[in-house]
ZAMARGU-4260 file (C-alpha; in steps of 0.2 Angstrom, whole numbers, plus 5000, padded with zeros to 4 digits):
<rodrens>
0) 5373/5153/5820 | 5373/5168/5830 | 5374/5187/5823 | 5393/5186/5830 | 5397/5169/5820
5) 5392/5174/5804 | 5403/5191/5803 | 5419/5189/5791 | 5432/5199/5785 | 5434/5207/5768
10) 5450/5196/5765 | 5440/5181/5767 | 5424/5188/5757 | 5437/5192/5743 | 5444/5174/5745
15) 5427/5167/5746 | 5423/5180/5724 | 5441/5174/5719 | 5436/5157/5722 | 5419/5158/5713
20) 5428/5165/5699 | 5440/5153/5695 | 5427/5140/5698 | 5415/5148/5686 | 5430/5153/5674
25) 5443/5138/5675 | 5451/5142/5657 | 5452/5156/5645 | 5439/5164/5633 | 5439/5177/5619
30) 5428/5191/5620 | 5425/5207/5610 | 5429/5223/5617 | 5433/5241/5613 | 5448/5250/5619
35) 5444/5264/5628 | 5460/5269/5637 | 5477/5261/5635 | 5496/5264/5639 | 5512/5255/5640
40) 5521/5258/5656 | 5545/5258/5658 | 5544/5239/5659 | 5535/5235/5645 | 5516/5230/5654
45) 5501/5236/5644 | 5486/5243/5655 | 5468/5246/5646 | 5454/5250/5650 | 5440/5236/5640
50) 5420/5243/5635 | 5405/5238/5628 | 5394/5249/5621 | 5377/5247/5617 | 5372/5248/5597
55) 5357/5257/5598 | 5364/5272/5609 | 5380/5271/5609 | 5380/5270/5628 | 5394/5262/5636
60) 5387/5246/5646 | 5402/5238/5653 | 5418/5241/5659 | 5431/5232/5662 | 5452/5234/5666
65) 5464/5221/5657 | 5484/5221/5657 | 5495/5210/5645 | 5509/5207/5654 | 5526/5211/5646
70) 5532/5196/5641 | 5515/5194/5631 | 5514/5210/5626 | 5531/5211/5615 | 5526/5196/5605
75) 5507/5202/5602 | 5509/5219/5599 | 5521/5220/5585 | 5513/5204/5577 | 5496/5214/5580
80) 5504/5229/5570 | 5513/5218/5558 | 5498/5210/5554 | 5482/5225/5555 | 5496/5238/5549
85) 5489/5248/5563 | 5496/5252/5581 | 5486/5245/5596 | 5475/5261/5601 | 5460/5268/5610
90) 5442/5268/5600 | 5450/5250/5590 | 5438/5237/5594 | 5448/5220/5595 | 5445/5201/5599
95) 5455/5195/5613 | 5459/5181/5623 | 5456/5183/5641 | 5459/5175/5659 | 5445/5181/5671
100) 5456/5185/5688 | 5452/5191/5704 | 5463/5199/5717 | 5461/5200/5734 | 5468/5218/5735
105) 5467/5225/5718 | 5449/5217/5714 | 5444/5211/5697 | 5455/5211/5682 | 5457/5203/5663
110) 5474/5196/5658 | 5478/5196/5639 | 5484/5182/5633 | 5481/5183/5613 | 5474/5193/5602
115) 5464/5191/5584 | 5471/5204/5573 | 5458/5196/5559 | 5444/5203/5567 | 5451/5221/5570
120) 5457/5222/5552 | 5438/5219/5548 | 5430/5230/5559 | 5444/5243/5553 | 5436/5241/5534
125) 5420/5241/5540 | 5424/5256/5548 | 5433/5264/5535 | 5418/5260/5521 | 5406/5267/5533
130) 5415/5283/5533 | 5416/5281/5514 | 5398/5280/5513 | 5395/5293/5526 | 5404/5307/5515
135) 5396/5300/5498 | 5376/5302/5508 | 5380/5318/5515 | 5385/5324/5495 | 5400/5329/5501
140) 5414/5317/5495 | 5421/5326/5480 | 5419/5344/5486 | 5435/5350/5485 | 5441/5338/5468
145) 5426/5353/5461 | 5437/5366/5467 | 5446/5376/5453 | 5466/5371/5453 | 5477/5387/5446
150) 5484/5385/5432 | 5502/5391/5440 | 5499/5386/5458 | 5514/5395/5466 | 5508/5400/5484
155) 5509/5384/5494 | 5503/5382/5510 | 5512/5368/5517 | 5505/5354/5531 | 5520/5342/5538
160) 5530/5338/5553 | 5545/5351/5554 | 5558/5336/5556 | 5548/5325/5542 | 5563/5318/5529
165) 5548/5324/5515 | 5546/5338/5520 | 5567/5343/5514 | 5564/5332/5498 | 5548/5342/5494
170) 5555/5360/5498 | 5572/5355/5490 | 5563/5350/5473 | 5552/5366/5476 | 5565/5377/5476
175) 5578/5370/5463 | 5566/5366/5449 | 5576/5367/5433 | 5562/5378/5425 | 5568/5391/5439
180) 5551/5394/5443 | 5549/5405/5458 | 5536/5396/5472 | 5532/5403/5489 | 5528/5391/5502
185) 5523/5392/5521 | 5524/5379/5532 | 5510/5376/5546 | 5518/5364/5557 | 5508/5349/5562
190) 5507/5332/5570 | 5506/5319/5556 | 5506/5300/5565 | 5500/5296/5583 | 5485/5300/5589
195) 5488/5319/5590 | 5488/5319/5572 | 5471/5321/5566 | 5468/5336/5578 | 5486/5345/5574
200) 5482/5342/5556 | 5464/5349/5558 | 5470/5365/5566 | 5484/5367/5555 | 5468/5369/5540
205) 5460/5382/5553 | 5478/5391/5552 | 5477/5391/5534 | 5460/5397/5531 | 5463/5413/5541
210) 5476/5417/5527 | 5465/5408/5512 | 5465/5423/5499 | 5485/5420/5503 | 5486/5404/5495
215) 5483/5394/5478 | 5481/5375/5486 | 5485/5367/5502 | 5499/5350/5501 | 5497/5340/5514
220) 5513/5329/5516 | 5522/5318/5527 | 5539/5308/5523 | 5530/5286/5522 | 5531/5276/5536
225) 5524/5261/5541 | 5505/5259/5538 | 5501/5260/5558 | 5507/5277/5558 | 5494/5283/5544
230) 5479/5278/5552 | 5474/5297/5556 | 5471/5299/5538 | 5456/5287/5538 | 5446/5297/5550
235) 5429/5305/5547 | 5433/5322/5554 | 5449/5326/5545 | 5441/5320/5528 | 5426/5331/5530
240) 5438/5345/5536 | 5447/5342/5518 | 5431/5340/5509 | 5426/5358/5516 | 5442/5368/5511
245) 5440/5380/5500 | 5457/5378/5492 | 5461/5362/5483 | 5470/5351/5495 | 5485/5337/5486
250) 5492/5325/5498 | 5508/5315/5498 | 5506/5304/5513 | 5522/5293/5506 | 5511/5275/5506
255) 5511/5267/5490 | 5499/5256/5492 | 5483/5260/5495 | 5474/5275/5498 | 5467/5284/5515
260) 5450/5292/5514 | 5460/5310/5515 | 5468/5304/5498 | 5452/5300/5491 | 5443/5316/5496
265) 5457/5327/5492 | 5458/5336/5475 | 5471/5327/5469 | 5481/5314/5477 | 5501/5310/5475
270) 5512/5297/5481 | 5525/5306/5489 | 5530/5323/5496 | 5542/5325/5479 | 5527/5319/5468
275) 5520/5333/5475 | 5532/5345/5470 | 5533/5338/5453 | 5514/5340/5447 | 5515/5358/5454
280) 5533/5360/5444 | 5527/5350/5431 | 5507/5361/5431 | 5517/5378/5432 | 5530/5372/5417
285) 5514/5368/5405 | 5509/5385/5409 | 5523/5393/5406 | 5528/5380/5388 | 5508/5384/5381
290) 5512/5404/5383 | 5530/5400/5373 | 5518/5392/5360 | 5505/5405/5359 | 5517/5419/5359
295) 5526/5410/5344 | 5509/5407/5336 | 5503/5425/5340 | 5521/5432/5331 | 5518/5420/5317
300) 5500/5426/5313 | 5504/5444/5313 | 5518/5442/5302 | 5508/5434/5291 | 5493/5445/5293
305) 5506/5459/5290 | 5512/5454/5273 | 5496/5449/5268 | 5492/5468/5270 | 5507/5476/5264
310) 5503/5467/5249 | 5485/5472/5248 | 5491/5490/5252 | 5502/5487/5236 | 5491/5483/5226
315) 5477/5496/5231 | 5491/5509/5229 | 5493/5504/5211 | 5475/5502/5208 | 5466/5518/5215
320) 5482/5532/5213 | 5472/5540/5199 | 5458/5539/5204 | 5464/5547/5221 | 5470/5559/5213
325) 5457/5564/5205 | 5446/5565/5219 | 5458/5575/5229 | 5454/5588/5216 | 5438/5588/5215
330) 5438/5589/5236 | 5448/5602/5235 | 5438/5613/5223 | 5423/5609/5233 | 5434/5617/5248
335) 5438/5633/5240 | 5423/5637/5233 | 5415/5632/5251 | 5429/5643/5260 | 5425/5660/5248
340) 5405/5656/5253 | 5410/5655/5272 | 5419/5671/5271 | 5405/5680/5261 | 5394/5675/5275
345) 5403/5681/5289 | 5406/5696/5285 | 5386/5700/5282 | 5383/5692/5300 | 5396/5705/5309
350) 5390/5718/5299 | 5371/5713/5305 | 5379/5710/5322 | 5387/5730/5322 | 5368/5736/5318
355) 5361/5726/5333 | 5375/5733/5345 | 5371/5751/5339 | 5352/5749/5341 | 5355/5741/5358
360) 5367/5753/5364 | 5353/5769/5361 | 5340/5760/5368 | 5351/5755/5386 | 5356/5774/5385
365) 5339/5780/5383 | 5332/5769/5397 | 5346/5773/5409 | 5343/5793/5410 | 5324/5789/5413
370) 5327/5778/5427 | 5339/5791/5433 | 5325/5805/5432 | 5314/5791/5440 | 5326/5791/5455
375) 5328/5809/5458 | 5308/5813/5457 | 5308/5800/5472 | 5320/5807/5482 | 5316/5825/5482
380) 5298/5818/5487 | 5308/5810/5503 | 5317/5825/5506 | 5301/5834/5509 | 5293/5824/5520
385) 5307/5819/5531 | 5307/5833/5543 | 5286/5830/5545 | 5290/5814/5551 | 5306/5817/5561
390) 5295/5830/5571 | 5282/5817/5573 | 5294/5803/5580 | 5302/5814/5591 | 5285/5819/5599
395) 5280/5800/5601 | 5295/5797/5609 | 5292/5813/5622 | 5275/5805/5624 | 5281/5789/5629
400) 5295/5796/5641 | 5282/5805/5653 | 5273/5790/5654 | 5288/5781/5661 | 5291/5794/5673
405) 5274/5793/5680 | 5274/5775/5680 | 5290/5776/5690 | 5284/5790/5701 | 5266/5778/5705
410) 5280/5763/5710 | 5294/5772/5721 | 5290/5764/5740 | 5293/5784/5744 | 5277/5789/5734
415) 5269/5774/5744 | 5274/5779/5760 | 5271/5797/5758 | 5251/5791/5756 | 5252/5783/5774
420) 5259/5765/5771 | 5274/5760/5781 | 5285/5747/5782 | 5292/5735/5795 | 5309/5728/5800
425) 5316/5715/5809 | 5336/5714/5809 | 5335/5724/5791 | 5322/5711/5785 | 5307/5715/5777
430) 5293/5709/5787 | 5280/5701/5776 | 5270/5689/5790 | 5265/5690/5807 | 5271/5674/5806
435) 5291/5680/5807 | 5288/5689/5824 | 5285/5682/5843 | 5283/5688/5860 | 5298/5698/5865
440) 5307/5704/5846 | 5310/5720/5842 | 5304/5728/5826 | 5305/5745/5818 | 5293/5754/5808
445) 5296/5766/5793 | 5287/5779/5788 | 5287/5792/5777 | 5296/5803/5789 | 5305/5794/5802
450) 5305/5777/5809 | 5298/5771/5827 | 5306/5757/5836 | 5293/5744/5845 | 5294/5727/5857
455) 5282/5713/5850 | 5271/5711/5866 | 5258/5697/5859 | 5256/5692/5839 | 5240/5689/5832
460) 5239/5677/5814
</rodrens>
């Protein structure tokens, strides 16, 4: 065969695959896979996107696109949902039953033609228990259940769809409680079904935790729904966001039957949205009832404790009046005699004090004209010797102005010419180096009397 001959077409090489395929796949087969991408396109085709990863690492090795045609697809997927109570998602693993196809222009591809809803729902609880497990290992499973409920919990912070029916039942009950107890709640609007959900609901806690010292506990509700709609709450990263909460968390998911994993990590769990608001009615009217009874209890006692002295008073009146009275009068004699002794004693102190005074007042007099002669012996010694050393600074001063003089006399550039020095100019300017000058300038020297005007002929350095 020559190099020419043994060219083909892509066509006919894809022919050539298809044909192998179907020869080495003539019938169906059921394979495991995980649902990496999926979506439903206007005319009711499903389109995913099939991986295998690898158990050690994690690592995804293979890849694989798949389609379940419409007709397929709306018997298996509501009997899929019926059957799991979960809706067909990405991250599910499920065990399907599959036609190996090849295409000459769209390539290789999986067609869906059942699916095992029996495997999923096992893989789910394996899943679900492993989460389970997870939070117990890490010690963090009934962290927030330890976190201190008030005992009138009255600022609510508020989790829930703005359109949810349970939301309006809970904030309907809320507000028209027939204990008119006042509550305060905020809503933080979330996504709570679909698989936005777990990351809305995650930042609606971030929201609330910017406000914590706000808040007494957090409810997290929705208004039921079937059980495909609640499979957010069975995820590992919204339970350990409500295990972490400083504030207790009560959820109302409005599923009666069994309970998510952010039911069994909150601090305490409820049915429904209006459970919801019943316990924290129900918490804030125990309050409110055990003060009623310790107020009447506290009235009771201090009645009783009341007569109960008025009587003892009573009979302690009766019993001790004379003897009372006696006493007064003894105290009081003791208090006259006491007063007449006080008096006598005062009076000899100011007399004592008068004495002192007297004695004080001669000697301060007495001190004072020395001091006073002390003074003036010292100032008539100054006035004696001020003009002997007036004279004498005045003479030091004289002293020191001649020297000045003569100092200033020794530096005039007069006195310095006069002893034959001269100085030399060139345009008013100073000379000070030969330097300055060149052949040709003209230059003018001072002296003491006169000045004589010369032409550079040659300069020497």
């Amino acid at each position: 065969m020559t190099e020419e001959q043994s060219k083909i077409g892509l066509y006919q090489l894809n022919q050539m695959v298809k044909g192998a395929i179907y020869d080495a796949f003539p019938s169906t087969l059921w394979i495991v896979a995980e649902i990496s991408e999926i979506r439903f396109n206007r005319n009711g085709h499903c389109y995913l996107e099939l991986i295998e990863k690898d158990e050690g690492t994690d690592n995804i090795i293979a890849k694989s696109r798949a389609a379940i045609w419409a007709r397929t697809c709306n018997i298996l997927k509501p009997y899929f949902e019926m059957t799991t109570g979960q809706a067909l998602s990405a991250g599910m693993k499920v065990l399907v039953r599959v036609s190996v196809d090849f295409h000459e222009l769209y390539s290789f591809n999986l067609t869906i033609h059942d699916i095992d809803p029996a495997y999923t729902i096992g893989d789910l609880a394996r899943r679900r228990q492993e989460i389970i497990t997870r939070l117990e290992e890490e010690g963090i499973f009934n962290m927030n259940k330890e976190t201190d409920m008030p005992l009138v919990p009255q600022r609510v912070a508020i989790i829930s769809s703005e359109t949810a029916a349970g939301l309006g039942d809970f904030l309907n009950q809320l507000n028209n409680n027939s204990y008119n107890i006042i509550f305060y709640p905020k809503l933080f609007p979330a996504v709570v079904q679909g698989s936005k959900a777990e990351e809305s609901i995650m930042q609606a806690f971030d929201r609330i935790y910017q406000y914590e010292d706000f808040f007494d506990v957090v409810c997290l509700i929705r208004g039921g729904g079937s059980k495909a709609d609640l499979s957010c709450f069975d995820s590992y990263d919204l339970a350990y966001y409500i295990t972490q909460f400083p504030l207790p968390v009560i959820t109302g998911i409005g599923h009666e039957r069994d309970d998510s994993i952010a039911d069994m990590v909150a601090h305490t769990r409820m049915k429904t949205p209006t459970a919801v608001a019943e316990f924290l009615i129900e918490r804030a009217s125990n309050f409110e009832l055990a003060l009623d009874e310790l107020q009447e209890k506290i009235v009771d006692e201090v009645s009783e404790l009341m007569r109960n002295e008025k009587n003892r008073i009573n009979h302690l009146s009766l019993t001790f009046a004379p003897g009372v009275k006696d006493i007064l009068n003894l105290k009081k004699s003791i208090l006259q005699h006491k007063a007449h002794r006080f008096q006598r004693i005062t009076t000899e102190f100011v007399r004592k004090q008068e004495l002192l005074l007297h004695d004080f007042s001669l000697d301060a007099q007495h001190l004072f004209q020395k001091n006073i002669f002390q003074k003036r012996t010292e100032l008539e010694g100054i006035k004696k010797l001020l003009p002997i050393r007036k004279n004498r600074f005045l003479l030091n001063k004289y002293h020191q102005l001649e020297m000045a003089e003569n100092s200033n006399e020794h530096l005039n550039p007069s006195g310095i010419l006069k002893r034959g020095y001269s100085l030399t100019f060139k345009n008013g300017q100073v000379l000070k180096s030969s330097g300055q000058l060149k052949s040709g300038d003209e230059i003018v020297s001072r002296l003491y009397q006169g000045e004589i005007v010369s032409e550079v002929k040659g300069v020497m350095e």
